[in-house]
N, C-alpha and C positions, 0 to 999 in steps of 0.2 A: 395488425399482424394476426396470421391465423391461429389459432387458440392448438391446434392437432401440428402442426409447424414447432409453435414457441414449444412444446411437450417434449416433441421430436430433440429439437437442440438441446434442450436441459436434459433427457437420457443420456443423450450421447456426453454432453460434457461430465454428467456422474459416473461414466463409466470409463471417461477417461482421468478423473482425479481422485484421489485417497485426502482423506480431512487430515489432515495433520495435529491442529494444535487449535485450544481457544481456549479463552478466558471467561469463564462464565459470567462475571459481573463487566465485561465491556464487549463491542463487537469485534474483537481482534478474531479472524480465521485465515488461517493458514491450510493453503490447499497445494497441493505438490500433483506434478503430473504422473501417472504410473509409466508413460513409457517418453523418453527422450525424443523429440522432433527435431530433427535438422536437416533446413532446406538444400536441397538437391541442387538448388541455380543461385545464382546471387541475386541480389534484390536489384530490379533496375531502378535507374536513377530516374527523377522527376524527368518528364520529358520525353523518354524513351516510347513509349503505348501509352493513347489517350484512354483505355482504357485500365490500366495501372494507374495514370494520374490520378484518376478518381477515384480509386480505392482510396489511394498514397496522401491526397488532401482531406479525403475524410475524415483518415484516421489520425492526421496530425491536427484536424479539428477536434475532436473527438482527446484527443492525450491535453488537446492546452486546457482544454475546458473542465476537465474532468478531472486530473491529478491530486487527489488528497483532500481530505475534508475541510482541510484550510481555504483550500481555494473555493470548494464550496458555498464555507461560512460567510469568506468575504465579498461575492459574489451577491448574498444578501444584506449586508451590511448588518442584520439584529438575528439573535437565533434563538428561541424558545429553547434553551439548555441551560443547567448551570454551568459557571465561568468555571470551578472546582475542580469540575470531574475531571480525574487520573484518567491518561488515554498512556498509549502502549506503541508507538512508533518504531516503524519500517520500511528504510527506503524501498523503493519496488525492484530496485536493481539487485539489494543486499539479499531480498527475498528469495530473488531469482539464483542467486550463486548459493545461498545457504541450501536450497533445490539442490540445487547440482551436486555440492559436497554432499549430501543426506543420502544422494541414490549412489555416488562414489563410494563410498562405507557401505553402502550394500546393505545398512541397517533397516530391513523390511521389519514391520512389525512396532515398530518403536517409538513414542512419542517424543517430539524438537519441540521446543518454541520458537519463535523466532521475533526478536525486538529489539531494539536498542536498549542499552541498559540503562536509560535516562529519559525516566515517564515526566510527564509534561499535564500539567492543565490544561485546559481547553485555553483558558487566559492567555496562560505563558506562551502556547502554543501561536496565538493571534498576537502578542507583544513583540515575540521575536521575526513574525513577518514587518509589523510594523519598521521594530528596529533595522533590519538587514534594508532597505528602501529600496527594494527590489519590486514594490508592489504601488501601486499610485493612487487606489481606492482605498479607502480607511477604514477599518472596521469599528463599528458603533458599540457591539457589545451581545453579552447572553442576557439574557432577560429574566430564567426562574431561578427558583431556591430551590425545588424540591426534585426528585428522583437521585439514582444510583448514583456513588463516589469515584464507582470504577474501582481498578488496582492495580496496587503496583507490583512489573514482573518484573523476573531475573531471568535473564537465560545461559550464565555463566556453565553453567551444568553442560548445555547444547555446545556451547564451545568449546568447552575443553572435551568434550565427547568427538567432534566432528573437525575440531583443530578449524573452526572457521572464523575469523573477524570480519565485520561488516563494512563494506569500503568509508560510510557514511557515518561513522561513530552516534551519531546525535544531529539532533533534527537540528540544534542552532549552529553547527560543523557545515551540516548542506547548506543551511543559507546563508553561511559566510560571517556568523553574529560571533563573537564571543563574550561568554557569561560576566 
């Protein structure tokens, strides 16, 4: 990819999204669009333009492979991290509507978080794929002791600020586990 290209796209993407929220001792960032998009046509179905298809299998290549650090992780079956570390989970759909409600309130200016209210290990996180048997590859495990714990957030504040609840309560709600 060209080097004056790949520049080109990340301006334009910074100039269309405001940072919202993060956590300094994990990677959780939250980015919100500044201005609402919505398409003009309906999306054609598989099928319709050989040229659409291509995009349309790409990109549903591209979503199975790619979805959450879980799928990631197990993807490699061993991951140089501790098993420990607090992570801060968000379905991408919850994300997407807690979006919506933030620019409905009109509240410019103003820091959200956005996460479920029920932080996870990395472990926990890789147990509860296990459990739900929704995945057929196994995961083997983290491998170190040392670096960040991460931490745990609340974002009780954001909701009753923004009156939002997340469709997805909890990562083991999405995958169908109960605790």
């Amino acid at each position: 990819m060209d080097v004056s290209w790949r520049s080109w796209v990340s301006n334009q993407l910074l100039k269309k999204l405001n940072f919202m929220a993060s956590s300094p001792l994990s990677s959780f960032v939250l980015l919100l669009p500044k201005v609402l998009i919505t398409p003009l046509s309906s999306v054609l179905p598989l099928g319709k333009s050989p040229r659409t298809d291509v995009l349309l299998r790409a990109e549903q290549v591209v979503l199975e492979k790619t979805r959450g650090a879980h799928t990631y992780w197990l993807s490699k079956e061993t991951i140089d991290a501790r098993p420990d570390h607090i992570l801060n989970i968000i379905h991408y759909e919850d994300a997407a509507s807690l979006a919506v409600a933030i620019m409905k309130k009109k509240a410019g200016g103003r820091i959200f978080l956005g996460c479920d209210i029920h932080p996870l290990s990395r472990q926990e996180v890789m147990d509860l794929m296990d459990q739900s048997g929704k995945y057929d590859k196994k995961f083997k495990g983290f491998t170190s002791t040392s670096g960040p714990l991460g931490k745990k957030l609340n974002n009780s504040r954001t909701r009753a600020e923004i009156g939002w609840e997340p469709k997805y309560p909890s990562f083991a709600q999405f995958l169908g586990v109960t605790k």
